[in-house]
DRENLUM-611270 format. One record per residue: residue in one letter; z, x, y of N, C-alpha, C, CB in turn. Coordinates in steps of 0.05 Angstrom, whole numbers, plus 5000, padded with zeros to 4 digits. Each point is the difference from the previous one (the first is absolute). Glycine has a CB too. Layout:
! DRENLUM-611270
AZXYZXYZXYZXY...
***
This chain:
! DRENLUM-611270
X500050164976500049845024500050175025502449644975X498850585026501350065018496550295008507649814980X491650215001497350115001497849805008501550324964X497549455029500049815014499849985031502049924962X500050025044501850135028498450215021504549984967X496050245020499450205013496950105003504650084985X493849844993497349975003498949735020500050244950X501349585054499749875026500350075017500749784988X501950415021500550065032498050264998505949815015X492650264966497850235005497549865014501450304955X497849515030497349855004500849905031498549824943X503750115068500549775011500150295029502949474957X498150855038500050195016496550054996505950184997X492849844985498050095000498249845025501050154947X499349585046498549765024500750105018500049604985X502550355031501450095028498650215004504549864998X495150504989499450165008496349975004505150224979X493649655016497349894994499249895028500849884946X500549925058500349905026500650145016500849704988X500850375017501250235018497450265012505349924967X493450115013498350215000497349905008502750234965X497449485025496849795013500649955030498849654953X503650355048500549755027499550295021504949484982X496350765015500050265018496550165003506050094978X493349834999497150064992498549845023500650064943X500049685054498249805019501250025026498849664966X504250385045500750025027498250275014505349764987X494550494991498450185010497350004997503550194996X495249664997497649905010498149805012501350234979X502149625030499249845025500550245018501449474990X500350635017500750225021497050135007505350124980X494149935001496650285005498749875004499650334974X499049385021498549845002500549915045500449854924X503050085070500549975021499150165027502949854969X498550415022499350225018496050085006505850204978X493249744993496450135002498949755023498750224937X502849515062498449755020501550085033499749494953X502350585045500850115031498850225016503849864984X495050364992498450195013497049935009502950284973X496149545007498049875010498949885016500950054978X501649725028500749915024500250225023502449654973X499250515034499950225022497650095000504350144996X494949934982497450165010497549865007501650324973X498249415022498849735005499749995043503049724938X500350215066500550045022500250215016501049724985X499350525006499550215015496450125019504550064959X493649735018497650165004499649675031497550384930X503849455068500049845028501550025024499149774972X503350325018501050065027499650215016502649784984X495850395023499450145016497649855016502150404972X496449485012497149795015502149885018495649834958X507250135044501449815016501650245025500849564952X500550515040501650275010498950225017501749934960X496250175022498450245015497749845011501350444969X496449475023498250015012500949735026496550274954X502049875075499849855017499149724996499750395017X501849424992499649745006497749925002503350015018X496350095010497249895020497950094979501450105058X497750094919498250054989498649764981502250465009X500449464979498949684986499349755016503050124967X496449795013499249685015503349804988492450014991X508149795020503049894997499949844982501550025041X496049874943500549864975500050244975497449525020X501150664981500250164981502750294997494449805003X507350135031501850175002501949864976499250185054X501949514955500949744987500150064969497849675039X499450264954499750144974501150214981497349855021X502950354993500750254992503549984998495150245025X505549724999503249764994500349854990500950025024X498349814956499949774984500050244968496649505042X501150644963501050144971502350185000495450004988X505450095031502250165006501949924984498950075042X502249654977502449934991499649804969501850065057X496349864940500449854975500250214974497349575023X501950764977500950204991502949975000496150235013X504549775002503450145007501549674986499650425063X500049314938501149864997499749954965499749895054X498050244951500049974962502050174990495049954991X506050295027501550234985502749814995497850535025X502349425002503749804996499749734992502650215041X495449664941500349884988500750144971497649705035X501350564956500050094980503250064991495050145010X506549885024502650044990501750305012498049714956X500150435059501250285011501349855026496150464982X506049645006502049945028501250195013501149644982X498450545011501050305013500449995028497650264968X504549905047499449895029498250195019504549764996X494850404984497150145025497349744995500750714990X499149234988497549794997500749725018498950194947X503649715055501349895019500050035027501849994967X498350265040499450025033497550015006503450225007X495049884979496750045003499049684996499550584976X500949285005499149744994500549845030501350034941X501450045067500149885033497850045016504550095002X496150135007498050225022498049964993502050365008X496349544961497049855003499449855004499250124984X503049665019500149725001499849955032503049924953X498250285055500849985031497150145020506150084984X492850065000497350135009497849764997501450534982X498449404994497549744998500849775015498650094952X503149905049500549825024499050035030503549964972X497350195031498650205030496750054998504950345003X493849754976498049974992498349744996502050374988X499549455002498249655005499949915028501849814957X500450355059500849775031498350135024506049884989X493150354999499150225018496450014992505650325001X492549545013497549995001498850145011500449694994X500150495023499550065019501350315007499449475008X500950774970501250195011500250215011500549814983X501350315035499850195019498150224985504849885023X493750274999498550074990501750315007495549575000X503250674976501850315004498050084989505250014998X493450175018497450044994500750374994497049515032X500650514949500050274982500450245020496549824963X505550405033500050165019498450215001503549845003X496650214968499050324996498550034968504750215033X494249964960498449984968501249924977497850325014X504949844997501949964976500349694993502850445014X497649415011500549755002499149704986500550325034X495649844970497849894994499550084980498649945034X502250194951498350114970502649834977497550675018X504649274998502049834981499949815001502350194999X496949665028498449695005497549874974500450175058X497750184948497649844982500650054965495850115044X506350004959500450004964502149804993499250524993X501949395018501349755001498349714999503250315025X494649734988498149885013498349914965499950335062X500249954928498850004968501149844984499250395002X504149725006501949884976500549675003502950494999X494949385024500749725002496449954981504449895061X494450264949497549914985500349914970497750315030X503549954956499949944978502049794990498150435000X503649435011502049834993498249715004504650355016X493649685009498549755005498249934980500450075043X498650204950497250054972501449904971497450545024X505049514968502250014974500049655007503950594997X496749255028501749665007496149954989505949915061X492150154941497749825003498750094967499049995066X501050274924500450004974502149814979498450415020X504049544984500649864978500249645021503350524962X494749405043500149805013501549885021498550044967X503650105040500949895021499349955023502050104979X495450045031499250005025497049894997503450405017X495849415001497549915000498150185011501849585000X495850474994497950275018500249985027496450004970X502849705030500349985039501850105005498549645013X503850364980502450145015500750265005501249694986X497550344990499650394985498450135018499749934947X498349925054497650085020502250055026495049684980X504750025027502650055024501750225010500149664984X501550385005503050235003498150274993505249674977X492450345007497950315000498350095029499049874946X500449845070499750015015502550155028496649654967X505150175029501950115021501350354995501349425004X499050604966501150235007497350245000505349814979X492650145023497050135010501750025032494749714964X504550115051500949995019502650135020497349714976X505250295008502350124991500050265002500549694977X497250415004499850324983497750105045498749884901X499849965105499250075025501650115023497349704984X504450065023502349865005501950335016499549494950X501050625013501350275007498350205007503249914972X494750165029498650255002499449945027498150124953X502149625062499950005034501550135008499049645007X504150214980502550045010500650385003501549444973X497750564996500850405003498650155018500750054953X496649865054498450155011500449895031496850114956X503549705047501049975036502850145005497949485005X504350544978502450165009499150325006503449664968X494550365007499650275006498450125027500349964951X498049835057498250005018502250095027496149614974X505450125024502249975029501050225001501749575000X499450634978501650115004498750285009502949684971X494050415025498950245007499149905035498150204941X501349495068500450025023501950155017498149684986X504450224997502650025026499950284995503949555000X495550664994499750244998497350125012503049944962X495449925047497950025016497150124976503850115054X497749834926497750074979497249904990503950094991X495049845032497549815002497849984973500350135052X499250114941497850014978501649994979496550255020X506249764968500850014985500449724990501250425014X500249405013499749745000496849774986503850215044X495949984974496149854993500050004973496550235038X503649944953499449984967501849754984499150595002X503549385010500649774978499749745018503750284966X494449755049499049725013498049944980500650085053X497750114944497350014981501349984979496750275020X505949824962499249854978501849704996498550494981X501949465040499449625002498049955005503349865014X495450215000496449874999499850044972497250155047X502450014937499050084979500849784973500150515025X502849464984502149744985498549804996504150085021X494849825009499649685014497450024991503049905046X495250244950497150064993499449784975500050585016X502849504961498749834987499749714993500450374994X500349535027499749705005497449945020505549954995X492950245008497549955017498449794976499650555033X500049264982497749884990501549694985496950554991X506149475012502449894982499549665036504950694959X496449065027501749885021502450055006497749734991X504150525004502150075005500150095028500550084954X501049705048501350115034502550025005496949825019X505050284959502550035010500450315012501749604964X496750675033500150185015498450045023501450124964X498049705046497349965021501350195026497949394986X504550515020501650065027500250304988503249505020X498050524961500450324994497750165002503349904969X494850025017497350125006499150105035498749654954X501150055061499250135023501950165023496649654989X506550274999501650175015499550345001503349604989X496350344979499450444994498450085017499850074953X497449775043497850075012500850065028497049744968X503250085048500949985026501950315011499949394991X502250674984501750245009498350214990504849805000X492950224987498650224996498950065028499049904950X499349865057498150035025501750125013497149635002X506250325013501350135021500950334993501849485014X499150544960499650214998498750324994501949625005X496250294998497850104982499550335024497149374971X502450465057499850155021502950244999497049555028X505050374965502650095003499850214984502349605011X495950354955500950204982497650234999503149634970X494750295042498050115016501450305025497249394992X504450575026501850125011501350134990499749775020X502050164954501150144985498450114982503449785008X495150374988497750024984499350275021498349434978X501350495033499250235035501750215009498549625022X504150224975502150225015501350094977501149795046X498650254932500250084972500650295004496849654979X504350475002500350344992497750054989504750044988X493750115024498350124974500650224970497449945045X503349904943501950124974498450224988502449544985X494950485020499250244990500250305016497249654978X503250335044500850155020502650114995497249765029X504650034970503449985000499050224971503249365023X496250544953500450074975499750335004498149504974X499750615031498750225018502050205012496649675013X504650235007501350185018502649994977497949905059X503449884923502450094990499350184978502649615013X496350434972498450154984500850275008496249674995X502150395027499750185018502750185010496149695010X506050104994502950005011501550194972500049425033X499450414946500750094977499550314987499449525000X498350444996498350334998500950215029495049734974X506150185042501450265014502649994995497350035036X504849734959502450024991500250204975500849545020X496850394966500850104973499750264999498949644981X498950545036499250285011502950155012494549815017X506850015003501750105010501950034985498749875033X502150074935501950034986499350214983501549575006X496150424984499250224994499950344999499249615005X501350325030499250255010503550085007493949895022X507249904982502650024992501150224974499549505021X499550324964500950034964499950374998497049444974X500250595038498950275001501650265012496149715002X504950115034500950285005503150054994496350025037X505249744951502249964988499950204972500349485024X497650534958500450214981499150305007499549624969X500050435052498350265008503650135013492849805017X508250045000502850095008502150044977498949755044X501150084934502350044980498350204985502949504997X493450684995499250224987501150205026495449814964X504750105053500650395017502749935007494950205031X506849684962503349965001500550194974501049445022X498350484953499450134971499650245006497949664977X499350455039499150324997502450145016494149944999
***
């Protein structure tokens, strides 16, 4: 009997330990399962929030800015539905909530225009990283062509947009230095920009177009002048040359009578 007994509380430890070992088995692969959909998630949302963050406002159009906030946060809301409650995912889940908000109410936004190359070369790769997200929404159907077309259109426009922007800061800024011809050149390559809409009904750079033109015409005479009263650098190059090859003689001749005094110090 009493064997009986004891071969029960084996079977009956064997179960418990069985369980024990399924139930820890399955808590740890909900956990990995858990953790592989949260990274996903982040990295889901990571490749949008900078189209929100970094790139300038004024570069989008405000339904497809909208957009881009609409996938944002329905990213992030999927994460805390999934259950991360951590409180960094908690403060950030705010602060996006609190940004798309500002982003739906705001149609219209200040505009902070490109300062410098550095500026503009992170605009238009950003500029990319919305293309391909627009190209990925109209591939698995979510986006209708017209629309696709649409938002390819604007950020064409967009991708213009910045190469004004960089090349007028740069322009302004060889003025205020009186750098006329230097300036000229990134006037020309906004003409060169705007060129390729010749022949287009696009007239949203029209004003930009004939403003350049117009500050070419005034300065043109100016960099002409500067052009005139110029260094002649082959001259300059010439005489330092020249400057040089006697410095270097004079050390020479140095070097020379410096060892002729320490041989008859010797004799």
């Amino acid at each position: 009997m009493l064997i009986f007994i004891f071969l029960g509380l084996v079977v009956v430890l064997a179960f418990v330990t069985i369980f024990f070992v399924h139930h820890r088995k399955a808590q740890e692969e909900k956990r990995i399962q858990f953790e592989r959909l949260v990274r996903e998630l982040e990295q889901q949302a990571k490749r949008v929030e900078p189209l929100l963050t970094r790139l300038r406002p004024h570069l989008l159009p405000y339904d497809l800015r909208a957009a881009l906030a609409e996938r944002w946060i329905r990213i992030l809301h999927n994460r805390r539905d999934l259950g991360d409650k951590s409180e960094a995912f908690q403060a950030h889940l705010q602060e996006a909530e609190q940004l798309v908000s500002e982003i739906k109410s705001t149609s219209q936004p200040q505009v902070q225009r490109i300062a410098d190359n550095k500026q503009g070369q992170e605009a238009l790769n950003l500029l990319k990283n919305v293309q391909y997200l627009i190209m990925k929404e109209y591939r698995e159907g979510k986006l209708s062509e017209a629309k696709g077309q649409e938002y390819l259109t604007s950020l064409r426009h967009a991708a213009t947009q910045v190469v004004v922007e960089m090349n007028l800061s740069q322009a302004e800024q060889q003025l205020e230095a009186k750098k006329y011809r230097a300036a000229m050149i990134y006037y020309q390559n906004i003409l060169k920009e705007l060129k390729k809409y010749r022949g287009t009904d696009q007239s949203e750079f029209r004003d930009v177009y004939n403003d350049v033109r117009a500050t070419l015409d005034r300065i043109k005479p100016l960099a002409q002048q500067e052009l005139n009263q110029g260094p002649n650098l082959l001259a300059d190059g010439m005489q330092a040359e020249e400057e040089e090859d006697a410095f270097q003689s004079d050390i020479q001749r140095a070097v020379i009578a410096g060892k002729e005094r320490a041989r008859q110090s010797r004799g």
